[in-house]
C-alpha positions, 0 to 999 in steps of 0.5 A, a space after each residue: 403902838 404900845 410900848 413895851 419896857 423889858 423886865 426879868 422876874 425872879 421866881 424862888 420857890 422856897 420853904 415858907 419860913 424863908 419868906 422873911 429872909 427872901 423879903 429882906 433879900 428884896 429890901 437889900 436891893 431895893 427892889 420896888 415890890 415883891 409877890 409871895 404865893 402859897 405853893 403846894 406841888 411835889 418834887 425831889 423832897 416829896 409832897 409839899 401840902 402846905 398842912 403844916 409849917 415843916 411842909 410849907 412852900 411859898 412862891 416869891 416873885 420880884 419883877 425887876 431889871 437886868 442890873 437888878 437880877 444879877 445882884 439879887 440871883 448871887 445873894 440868892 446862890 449864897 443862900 442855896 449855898 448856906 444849905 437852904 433848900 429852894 429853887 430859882 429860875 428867871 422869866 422874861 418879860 415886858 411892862 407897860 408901866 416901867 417907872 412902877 418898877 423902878 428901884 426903891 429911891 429912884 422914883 
């Protein structure tokens, strides 16, 4: 049988000039990785088309533990907090490979 390990991913959808703010974010809690996409869609603030900076999104997602998702979703708060303006949500999930998510340093 094929072991599992549980994991969390934290998915932030955000305005693109926060990408290095949210990469930092990942650094801080050395997180072992990190995944940012383009995003376009609509929402509360209207259409987000991705043809200029001002009406950029991106798409950050960090795959990581438990432990992990609390400390990084409270610096995401203070963020939202601060008055930038993004979402964050929280997926359940589980890996093969457990150790290629381990923290930064403790590989």
């Amino acid at each position: 049988m094929i072991r599992l390990h549980e994991k969390l991913i934290v998915n932030v959808v955000a305005s693109a000039p926060l990408e290095s703010a949210l990469a930092q974010l990942a650094r801080n809690h050395r997180v072992a990785g990190y995944t940012v996409l383009d995003a376009r869609g609509y929402g509360n603030t209207g259409p987000q088309s991705g043809a200029l900076l001002s009406d950029s999104n991106i798409y950050f997602m960090l795959l990581v533990s438990k432990e992990q998702a609390e400390d990084v979703l409270a610096d995401i708060q203070k963020m939202i907090e601060s008055g930038h303006q993004l979402i964050a949500f929280v997926t359940r999930t589980e890996v093969l490979r457990d150790g290629k998510f381990s923290r930064q340093g403790d590989r």
